[in-house]
C-alpha positions as CSV (number, residue, x, y, z in Angstrom):
1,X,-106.3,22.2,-149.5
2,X,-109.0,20.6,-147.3
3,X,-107.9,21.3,-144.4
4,X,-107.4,24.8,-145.5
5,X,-110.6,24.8,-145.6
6,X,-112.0,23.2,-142.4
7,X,-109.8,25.2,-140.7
8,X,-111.6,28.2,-142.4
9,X,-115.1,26.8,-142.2
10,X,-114.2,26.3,-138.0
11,X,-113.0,29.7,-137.8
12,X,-116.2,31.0,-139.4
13,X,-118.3,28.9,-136.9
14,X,-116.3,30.0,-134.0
15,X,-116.8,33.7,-134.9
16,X,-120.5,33.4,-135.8
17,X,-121.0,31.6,-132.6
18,X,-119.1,34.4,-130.5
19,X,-121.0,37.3,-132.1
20,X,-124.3,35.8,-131.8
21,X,-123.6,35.4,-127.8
22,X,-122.3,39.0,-127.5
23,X,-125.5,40.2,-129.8
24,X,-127.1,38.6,-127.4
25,X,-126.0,39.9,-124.3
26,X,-125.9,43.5,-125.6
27,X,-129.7,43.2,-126.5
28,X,-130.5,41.3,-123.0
29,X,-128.0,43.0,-121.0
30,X,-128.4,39.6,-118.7
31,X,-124.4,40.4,-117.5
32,X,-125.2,44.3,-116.9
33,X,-128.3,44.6,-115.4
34,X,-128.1,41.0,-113.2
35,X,-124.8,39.7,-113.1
36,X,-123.4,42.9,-112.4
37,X,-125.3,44.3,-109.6
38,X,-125.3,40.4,-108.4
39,X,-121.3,40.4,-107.7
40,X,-121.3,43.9,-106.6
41,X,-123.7,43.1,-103.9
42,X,-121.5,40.2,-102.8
43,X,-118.3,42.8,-102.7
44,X,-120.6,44.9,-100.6
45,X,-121.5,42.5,-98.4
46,X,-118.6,41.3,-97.4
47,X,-117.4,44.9,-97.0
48,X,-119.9,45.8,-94.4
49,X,-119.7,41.4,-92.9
50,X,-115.6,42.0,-92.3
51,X,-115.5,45.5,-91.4
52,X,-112.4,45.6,-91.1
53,X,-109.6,47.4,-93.6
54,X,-106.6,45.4,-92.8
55,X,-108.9,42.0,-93.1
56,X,-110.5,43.6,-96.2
57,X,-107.0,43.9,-98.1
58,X,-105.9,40.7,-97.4
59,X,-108.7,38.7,-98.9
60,X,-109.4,40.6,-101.8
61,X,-108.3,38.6,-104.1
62,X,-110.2,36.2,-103.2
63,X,-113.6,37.8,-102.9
64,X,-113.1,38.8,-106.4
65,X,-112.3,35.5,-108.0
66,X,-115.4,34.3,-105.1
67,X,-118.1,37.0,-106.8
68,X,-116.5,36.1,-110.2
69,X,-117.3,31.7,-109.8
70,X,-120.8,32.9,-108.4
71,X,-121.6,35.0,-111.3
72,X,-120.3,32.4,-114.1
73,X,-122.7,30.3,-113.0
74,X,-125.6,32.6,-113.8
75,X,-123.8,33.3,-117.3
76,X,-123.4,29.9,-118.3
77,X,-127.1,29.3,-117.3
78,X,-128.3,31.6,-119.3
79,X,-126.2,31.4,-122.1
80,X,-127.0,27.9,-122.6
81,X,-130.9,28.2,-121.4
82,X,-130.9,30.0,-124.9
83,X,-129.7,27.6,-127.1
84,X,-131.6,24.7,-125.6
85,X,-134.9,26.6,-125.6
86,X,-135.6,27.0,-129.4
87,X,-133.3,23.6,-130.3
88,X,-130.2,25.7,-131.4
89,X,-127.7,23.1,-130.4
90,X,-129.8,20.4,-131.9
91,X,-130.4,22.0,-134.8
92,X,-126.1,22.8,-135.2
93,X,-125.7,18.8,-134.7
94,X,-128.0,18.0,-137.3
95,X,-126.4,20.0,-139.6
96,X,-123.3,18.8,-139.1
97,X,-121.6,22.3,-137.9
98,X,-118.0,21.0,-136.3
99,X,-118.9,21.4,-132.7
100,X,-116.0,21.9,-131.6
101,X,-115.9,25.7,-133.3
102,X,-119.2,26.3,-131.2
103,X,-117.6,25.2,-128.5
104,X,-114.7,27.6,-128.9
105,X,-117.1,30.4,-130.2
106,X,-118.7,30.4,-126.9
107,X,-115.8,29.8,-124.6
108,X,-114.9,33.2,-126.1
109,X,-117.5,35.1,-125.3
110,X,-117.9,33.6,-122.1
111,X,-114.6,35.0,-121.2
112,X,-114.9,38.0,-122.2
113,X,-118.1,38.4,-120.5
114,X,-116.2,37.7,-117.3
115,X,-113.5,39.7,-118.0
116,X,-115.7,42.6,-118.0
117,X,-117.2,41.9,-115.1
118,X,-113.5,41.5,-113.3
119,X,-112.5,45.0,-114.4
120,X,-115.7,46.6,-112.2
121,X,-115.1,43.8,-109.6
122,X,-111.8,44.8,-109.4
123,X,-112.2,48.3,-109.5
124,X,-114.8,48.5,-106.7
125,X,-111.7,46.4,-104.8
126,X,-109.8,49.8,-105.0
127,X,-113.1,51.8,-104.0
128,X,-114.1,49.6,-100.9
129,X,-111.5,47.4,-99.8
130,X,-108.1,50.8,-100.5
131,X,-105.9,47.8,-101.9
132,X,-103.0,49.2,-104.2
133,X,-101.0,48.0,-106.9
134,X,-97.9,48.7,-108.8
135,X,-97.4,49.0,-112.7
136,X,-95.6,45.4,-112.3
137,X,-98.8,44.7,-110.2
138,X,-100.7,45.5,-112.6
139,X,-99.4,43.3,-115.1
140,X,-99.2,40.3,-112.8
141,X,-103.0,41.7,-112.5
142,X,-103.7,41.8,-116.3
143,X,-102.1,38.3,-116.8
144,X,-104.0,36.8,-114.5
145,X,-107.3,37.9,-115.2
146,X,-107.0,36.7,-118.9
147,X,-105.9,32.9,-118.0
148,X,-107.9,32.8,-115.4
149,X,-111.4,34.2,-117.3
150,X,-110.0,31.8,-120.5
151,X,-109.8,29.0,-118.3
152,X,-113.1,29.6,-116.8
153,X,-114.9,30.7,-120.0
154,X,-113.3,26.6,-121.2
155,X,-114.7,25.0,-118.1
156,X,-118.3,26.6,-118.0
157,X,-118.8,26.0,-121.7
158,X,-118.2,22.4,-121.4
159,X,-120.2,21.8,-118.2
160,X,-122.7,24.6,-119.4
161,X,-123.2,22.2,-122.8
162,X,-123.1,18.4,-120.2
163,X,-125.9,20.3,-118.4
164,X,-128.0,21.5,-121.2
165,X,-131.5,20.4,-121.2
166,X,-131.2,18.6,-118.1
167,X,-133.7,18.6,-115.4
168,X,-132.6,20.6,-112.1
169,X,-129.7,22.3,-114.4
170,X,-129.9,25.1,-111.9
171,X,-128.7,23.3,-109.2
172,X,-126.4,20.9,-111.0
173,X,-124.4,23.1,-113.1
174,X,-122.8,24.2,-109.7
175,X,-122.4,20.9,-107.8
176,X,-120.6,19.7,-111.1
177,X,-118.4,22.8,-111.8
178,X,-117.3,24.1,-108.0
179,X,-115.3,20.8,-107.6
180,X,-113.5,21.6,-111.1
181,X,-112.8,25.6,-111.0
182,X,-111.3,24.9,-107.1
183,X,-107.6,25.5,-108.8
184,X,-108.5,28.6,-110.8
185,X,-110.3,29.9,-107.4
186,X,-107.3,29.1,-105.5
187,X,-104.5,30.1,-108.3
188,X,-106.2,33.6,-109.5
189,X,-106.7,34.3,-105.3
190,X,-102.8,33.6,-104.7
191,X,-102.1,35.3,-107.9
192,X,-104.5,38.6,-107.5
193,X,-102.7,38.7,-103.6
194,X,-99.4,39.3,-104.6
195,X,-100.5,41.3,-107.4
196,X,-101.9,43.9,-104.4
197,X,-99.1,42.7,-102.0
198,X,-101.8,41.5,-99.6
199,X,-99.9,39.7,-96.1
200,X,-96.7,40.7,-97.7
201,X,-96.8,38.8,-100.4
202,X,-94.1,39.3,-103.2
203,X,-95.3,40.0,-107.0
204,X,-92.7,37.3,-108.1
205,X,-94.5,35.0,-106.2
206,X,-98.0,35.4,-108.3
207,X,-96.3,34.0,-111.7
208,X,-96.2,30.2,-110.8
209,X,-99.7,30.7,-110.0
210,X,-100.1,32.4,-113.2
211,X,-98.3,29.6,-115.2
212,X,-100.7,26.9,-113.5
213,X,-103.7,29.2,-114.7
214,X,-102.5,28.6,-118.0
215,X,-101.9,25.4,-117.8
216,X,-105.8,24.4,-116.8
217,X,-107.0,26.6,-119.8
218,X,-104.5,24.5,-122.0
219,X,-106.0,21.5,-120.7
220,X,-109.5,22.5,-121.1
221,X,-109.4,24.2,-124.2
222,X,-107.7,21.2,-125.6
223,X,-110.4,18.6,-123.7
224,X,-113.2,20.4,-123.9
225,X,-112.8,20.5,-128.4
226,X,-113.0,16.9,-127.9
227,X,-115.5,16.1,-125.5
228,X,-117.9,19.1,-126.5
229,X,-119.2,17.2,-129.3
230,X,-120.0,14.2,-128.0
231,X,-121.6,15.8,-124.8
232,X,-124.0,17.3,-127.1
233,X,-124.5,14.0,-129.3
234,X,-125.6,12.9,-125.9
């Protein structure tokens, strides 16, 4: 019975958590007014550095997963700026909230925050870089961008929360997390090429990249419940 109803009173922190983050990105609009025009600057940029359509399709998977790093860092940033600002996270240790439910509350909006913003990076992939897709593509596609955005939205929580209230946050949060997300940049970039067929690549060849996704967001979701709290505490 009690732990019927921890794992109730976790749930309700989780969700509360995740709301409040997406109530307050709809009333900011951080992720659409900044972040967005932000990566789609990088995708044009690149578009007019390359200038070339055969070079274009063959790294666009990795300029999307490269505009998609850059622009979690500004998320995460802010994100956390919040909490730390009026005492929030202090505040949730004092009263004994179960940090690990924050820490999955915000993981979750986190990711979908990024996945968002990988639908428009993605779509302005079709618009200026004429890559193509099939439906099995585009499920290789679909799969990818969740594990990869889950993973990410684990990772930038748990650095995001180490960071918090640190002095020079701005520059550390991306010396600390670049190192880490290196796999997800390199999995999600093998798995988006094969997804487009960029160099030939086949669309078998994107699911082992795929299942290693997954396996970082296991790890992190799983690591970061533990070590979330503490980092805080600390």
């Amino acid at each position: 019975m009690k732990k019927t109803v921890k794992k109730t009173g976790r749930s309700r922190v989780a969700s509360a958590v995740f709301i409040k983050d997406l109530r307050i990105e709809a009333r900011s609009r951080v992720v659409t007014n900044q972040v967005l025009p932000f990566a789609g600057l990088i995708m044009v940029m690149f578009a007019f550095a390359l200038d070339n359509d055969d070079v274009l399709q063959r790294v666009a998977g990795g300029l999307i997963w490269l505009a998609t790093i850059f622009s979690l860092f500004i998320i995460v940033q802010r994100s956390f700026a919040i909490d730390t600002s009026d005492s929030a996270l202090d505040s949730l240790r004092v009263a004994g909230i179960d940090l690990s439910a924050v820490f999955l509350g915000k993981s979750i909006a986190l990711s979908l925050q990024l996945i968002a913003l990988d639908v428009v990076l993605i779509a302005a992939a079709f618009l200026l870089y004429q890559v193509q897709v099939s439906v099995i593509g585009l499920v290789l596609l679909v799969t990818c961008v969740i594990c990869a955005t889950t993973g990410l939205g684990f990772v930038g929580t748990l650095y995001g929360g180490l960071t918090a209230g640190t002095n020079g946050r701005e520059t550390l949060l991306p010396l600390l997390l670049l190192p880490v997300v290196a796999p997800v940049l390199i999995a999600a970039t093998r798995a988006t090429e094969a997804a487009f067929g960029s160099g030939g690549a086949a669309i078998s060849e994107g699911w082992a990249w795929v299942g290693l996704l997954a396996i970082f967001a296991a790890v992190f979701g799983v690591g970061g419940s533990l070590a979330f709290g503490p980092l805080i505490d600390e």
